[in-house]
C-alpha positions as CSV (number, residue, x, y, z in Angstrom):
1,X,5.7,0.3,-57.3
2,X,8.9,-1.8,-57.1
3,X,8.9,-5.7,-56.3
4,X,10.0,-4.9,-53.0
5,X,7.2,-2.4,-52.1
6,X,4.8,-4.4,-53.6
7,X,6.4,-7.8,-51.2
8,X,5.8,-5.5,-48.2
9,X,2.2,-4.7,-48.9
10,X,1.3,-8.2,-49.4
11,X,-0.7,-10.1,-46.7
12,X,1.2,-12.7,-44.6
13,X,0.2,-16.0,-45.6
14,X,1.5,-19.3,-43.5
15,X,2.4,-22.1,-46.3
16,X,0.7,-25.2,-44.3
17,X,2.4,-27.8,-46.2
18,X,5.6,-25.9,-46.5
19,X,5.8,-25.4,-42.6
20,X,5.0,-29.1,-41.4
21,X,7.7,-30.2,-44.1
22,X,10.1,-28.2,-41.9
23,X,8.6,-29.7,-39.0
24,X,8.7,-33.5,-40.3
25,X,12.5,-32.5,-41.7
26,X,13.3,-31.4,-38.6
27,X,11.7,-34.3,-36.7
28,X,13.8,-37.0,-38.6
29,X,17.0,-34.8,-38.0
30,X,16.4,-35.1,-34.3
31,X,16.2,-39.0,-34.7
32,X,19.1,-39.7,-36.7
33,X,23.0,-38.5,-37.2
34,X,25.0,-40.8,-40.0
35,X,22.8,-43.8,-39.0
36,X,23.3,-43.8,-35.6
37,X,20.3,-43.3,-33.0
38,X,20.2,-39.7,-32.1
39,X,20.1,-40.9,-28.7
40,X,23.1,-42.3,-28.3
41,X,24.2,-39.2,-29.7
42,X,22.7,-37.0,-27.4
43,X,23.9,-38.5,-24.7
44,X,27.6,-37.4,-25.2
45,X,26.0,-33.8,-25.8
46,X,24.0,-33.7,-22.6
47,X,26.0,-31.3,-19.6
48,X,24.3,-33.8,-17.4
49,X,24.8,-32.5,-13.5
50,X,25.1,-28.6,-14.8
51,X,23.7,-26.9,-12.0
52,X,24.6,-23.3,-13.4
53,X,22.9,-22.5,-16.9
54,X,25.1,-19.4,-16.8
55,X,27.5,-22.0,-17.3
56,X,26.5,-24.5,-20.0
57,X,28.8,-24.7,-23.1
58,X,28.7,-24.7,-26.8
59,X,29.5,-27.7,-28.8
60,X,31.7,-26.1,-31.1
61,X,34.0,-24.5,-29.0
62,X,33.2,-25.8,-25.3
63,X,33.0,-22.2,-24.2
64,X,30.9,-20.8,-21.7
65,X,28.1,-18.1,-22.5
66,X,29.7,-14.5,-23.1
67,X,28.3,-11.6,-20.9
68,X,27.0,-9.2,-23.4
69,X,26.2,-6.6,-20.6
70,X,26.5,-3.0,-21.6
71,X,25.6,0.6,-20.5
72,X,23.8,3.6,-22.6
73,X,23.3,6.5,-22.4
74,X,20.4,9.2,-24.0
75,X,18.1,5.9,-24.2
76,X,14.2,6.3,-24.9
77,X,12.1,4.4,-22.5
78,X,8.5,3.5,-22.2
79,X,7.2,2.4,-18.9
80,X,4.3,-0.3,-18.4
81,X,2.4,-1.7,-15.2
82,X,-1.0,-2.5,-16.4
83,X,-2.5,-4.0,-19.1
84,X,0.9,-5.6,-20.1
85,X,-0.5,-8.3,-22.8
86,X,-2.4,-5.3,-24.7
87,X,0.9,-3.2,-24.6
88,X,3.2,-6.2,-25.9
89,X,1.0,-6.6,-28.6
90,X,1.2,-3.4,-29.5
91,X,4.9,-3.5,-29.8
92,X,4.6,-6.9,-31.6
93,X,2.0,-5.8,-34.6
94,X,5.0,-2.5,-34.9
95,X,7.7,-5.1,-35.6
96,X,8.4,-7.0,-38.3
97,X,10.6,-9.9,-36.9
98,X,10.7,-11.2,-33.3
99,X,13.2,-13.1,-31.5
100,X,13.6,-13.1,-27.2
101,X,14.1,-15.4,-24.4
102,X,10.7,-15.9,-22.3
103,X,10.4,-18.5,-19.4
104,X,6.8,-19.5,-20.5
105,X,4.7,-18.6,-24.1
106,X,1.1,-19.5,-23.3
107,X,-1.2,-16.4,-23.9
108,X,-2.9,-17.0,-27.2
109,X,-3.6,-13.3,-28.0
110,X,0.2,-12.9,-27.7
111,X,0.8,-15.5,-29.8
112,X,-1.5,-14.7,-32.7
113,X,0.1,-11.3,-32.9
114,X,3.1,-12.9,-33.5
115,X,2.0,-15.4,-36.1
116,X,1.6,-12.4,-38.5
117,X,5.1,-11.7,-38.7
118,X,7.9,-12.4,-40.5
119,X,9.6,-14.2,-38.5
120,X,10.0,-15.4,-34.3
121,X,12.3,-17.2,-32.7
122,X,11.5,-17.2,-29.1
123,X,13.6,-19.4,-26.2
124,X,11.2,-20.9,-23.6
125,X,12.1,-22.9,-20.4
126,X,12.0,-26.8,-20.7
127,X,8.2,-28.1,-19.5
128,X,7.0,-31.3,-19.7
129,X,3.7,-30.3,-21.5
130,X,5.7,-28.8,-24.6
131,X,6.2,-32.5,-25.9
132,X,4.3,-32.9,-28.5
133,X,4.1,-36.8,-27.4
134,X,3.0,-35.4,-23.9
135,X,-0.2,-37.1,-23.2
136,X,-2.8,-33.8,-23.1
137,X,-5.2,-33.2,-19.8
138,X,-7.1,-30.5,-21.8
139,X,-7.5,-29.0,-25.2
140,X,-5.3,-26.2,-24.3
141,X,-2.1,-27.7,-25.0
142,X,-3.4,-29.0,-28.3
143,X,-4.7,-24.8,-28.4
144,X,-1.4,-24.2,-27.7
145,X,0.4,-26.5,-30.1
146,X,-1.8,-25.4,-32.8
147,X,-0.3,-21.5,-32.1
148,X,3.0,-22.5,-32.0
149,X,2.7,-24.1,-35.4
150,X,1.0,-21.2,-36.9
151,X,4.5,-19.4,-36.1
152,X,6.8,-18.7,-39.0
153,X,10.5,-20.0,-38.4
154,X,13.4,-18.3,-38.9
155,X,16.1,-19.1,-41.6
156,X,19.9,-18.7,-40.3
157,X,20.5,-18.2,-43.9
158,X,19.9,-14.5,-43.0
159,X,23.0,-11.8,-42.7
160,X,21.7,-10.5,-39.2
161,X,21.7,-14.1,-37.8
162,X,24.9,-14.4,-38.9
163,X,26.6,-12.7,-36.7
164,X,25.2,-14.4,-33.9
165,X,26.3,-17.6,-32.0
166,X,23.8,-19.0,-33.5
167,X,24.8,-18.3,-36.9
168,X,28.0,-20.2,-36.4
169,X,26.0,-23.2,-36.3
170,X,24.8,-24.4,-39.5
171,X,24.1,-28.0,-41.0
172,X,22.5,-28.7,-44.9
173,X,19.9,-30.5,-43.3
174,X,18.5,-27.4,-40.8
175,X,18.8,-24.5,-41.9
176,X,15.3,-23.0,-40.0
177,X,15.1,-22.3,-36.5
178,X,11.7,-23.4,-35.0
179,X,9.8,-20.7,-34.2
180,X,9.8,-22.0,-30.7
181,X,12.4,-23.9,-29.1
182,X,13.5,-24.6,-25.1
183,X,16.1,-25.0,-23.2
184,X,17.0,-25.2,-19.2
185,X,16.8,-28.1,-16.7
186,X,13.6,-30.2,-16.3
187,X,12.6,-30.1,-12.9
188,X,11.5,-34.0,-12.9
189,X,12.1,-33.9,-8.8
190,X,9.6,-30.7,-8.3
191,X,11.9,-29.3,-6.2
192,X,11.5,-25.9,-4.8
193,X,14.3,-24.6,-6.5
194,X,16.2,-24.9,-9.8
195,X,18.0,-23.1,-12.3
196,X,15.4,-22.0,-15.1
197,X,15.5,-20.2,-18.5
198,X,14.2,-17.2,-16.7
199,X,14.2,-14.4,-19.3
200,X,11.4,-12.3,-20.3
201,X,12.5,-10.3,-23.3
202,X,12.0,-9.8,-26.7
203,X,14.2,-7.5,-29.7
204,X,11.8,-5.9,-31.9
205,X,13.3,-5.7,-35.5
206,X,13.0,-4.4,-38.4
207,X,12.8,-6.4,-42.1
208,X,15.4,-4.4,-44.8
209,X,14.4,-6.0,-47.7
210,X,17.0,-6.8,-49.8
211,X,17.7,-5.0,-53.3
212,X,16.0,-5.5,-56.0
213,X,17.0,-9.0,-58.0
214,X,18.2,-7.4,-61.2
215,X,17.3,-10.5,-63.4
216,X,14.6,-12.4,-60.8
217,X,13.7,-14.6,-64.2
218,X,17.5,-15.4,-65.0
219,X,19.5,-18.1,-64.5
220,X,21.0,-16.4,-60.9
221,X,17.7,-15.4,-59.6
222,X,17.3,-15.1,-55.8
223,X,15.8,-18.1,-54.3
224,X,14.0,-17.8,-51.0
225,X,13.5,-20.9,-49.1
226,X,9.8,-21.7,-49.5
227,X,7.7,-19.2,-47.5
228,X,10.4,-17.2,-46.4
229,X,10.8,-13.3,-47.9
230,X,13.2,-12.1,-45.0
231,X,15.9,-10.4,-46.2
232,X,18.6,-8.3,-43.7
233,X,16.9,-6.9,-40.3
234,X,18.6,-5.3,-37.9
235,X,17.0,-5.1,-33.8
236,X,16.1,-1.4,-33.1
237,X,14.0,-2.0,-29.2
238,X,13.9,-4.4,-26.3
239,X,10.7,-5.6,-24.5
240,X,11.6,-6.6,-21.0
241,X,10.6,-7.1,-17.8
242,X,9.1,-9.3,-14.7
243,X,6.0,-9.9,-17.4
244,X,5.4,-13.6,-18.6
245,X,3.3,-14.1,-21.5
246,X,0.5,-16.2,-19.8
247,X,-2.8,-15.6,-18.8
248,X,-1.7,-15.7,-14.7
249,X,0.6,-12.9,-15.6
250,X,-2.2,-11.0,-16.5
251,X,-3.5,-10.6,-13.3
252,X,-0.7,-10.3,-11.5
253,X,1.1,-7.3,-10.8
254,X,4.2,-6.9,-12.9
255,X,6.2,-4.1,-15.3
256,X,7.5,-3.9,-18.5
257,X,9.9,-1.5,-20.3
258,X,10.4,-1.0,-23.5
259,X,14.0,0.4,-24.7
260,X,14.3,2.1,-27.9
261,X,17.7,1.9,-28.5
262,X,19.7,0.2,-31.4
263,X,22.5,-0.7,-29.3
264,X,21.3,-2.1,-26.6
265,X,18.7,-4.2,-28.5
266,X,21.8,-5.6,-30.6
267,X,23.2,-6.9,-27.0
268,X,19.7,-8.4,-26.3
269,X,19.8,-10.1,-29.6
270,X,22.9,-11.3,-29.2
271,X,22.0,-12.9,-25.9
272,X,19.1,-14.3,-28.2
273,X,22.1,-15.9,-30.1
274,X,23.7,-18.0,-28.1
275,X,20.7,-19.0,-26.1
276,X,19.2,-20.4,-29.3
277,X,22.7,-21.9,-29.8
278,X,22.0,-24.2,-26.9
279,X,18.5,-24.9,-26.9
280,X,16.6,-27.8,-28.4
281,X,13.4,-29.0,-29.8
282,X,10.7,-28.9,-27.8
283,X,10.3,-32.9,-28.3
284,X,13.2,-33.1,-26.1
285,X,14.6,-35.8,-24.3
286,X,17.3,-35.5,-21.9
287,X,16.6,-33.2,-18.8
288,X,19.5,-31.5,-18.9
289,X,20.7,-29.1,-21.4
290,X,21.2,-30.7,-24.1
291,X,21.4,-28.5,-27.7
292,X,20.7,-30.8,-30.8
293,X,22.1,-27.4,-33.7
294,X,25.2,-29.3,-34.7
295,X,28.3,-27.3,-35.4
296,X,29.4,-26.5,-38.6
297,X,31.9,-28.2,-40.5
């Protein structure tokens, strides 16, 4: 049995210290840029008054978001209306990696499916209770928190990222996505009605490992950052639907379909792309959108 085979066999197992090292890193990022307070610096990154996300731009080029729209033909589909949390997990434990766009992540038997693999990146809508400095009513946000952390993050250093918006975005200091980040407009007025992070998908893929390291004891060995054994993927189905992944959705009528399709899951995950491309840490601060991935240099 190759190194690879014998990689793939081998049970998932979340390095504790390794993962709040990213978080801490990750934390002290979000305070600071070249000694400046990161407020100050958000606050010439915030599209304050942005009452379209369908128009919110990217830092490094000030462009809008790109329709990735497309048409298929000869697609496999699988059609759901009951039982949608038991389906999706389904779906989930036949993946290996997991990236989407969902307005709200808080079923817990969703999210534990998802802490066994390889990697998630999901995009949720900006909520006051996400804050980790939010000031809890109940032990389920702590419940909550405590899933979200058991999620493994995904590295951009990855050639399927790459080719994503995204991927154009890199810094030395990041270079792991949270597992869960958020983006939108916080609805600190309750009004009735405002522009939201809507989506409900998520692109299935599929790990490649990479080839066998040659000399993985030589001087030019491979080196994974710590935790991390993902090496190419490429998407290969599409969950979507009116289904959110919360209790309340449970019990309330909705659909799901699932599209096996290669092509049109690489337009979902490059919608993925540049929605992670302008989200932010779910410690945010600014109610507008305001995307703290600096652009590379």
């Amino acid at each position: 049995m190759s190194m690879n085979e014998e990689r793939a066999l081998r049970p998932l197992e979340i390095d504790e210290k390794s993962q709040q090292e990213k978080i801490d890193r990750a934390s002290d990022y979000m305070r600071r840029s070249d000694g400046h307070p990161m407020d100050d610096i958000l606050d010439t990154r915030s599209q304050t008054g942005l009452k379209n996300l369908n128009l919110a731009t990217f830092l490094r080029d000030n462009q809008t978001l790109h329709d990735f729209g497309m048409s298929a033909e000869n697609v496999k589909v699988d059609v759901h209306f009951r039982e949608l949390d038991k389906k999706l997990i389904d779906e989930i434990n036949r993946a290996d990696i997991v990236v989407g766009s969902v307005a709200w992540l808080t079923h817990l038997d969703i999210l534990e499916a998802l802490s066994k693999k390889r990697a998630v990146s999901i995009i949720v809508q900006k909520e006051d209770f996400l804050r980790p400095d939010s000031n809890p009513r109940s032990g389920w946000e702590q419940k909550l928190r405590s899933a979200y952390r058991k999620l493994r993050w995904m590295t951009r250093v990855n050639s399927a990222v790459a080719r994503t918006k995204v991927g154009e975005i890199y810094t030395q200091e990041i270079i792991d996505i949270a597992a869960v980040r958020c983006l939108g407009i916080h609805n600190s007025d309750k009004k009735s009605a405002m522009p939201r992070a809507h989506n409900k998908f998520l692109v299935l893929c599929r790990n490649i490992p990479l080839p066998e390291d040659p000399d993985p004891e030589g001087p030019n060995a491979r080196v994974f950052p710590a935790g991390d054994e993902v090496g190419h993927f490429e998407p290969y189905a599409v969950w979507t639907g009116s289904f959110n992944f919360t209790n309340n959705g449970t019990n309330s009528l909705e659909n799901a379909v699932v599209l096996h399709s290669r092509e049109v899951a690489e337009a979902y995950f490059q919608e993925w792309g540049q929605i992670a491309a302008i989200s932010e840490s779910l410690d945010w601060t600014s109610p507008w959108v305001t995307s703290d991935l600096w652009p590379a240099t």
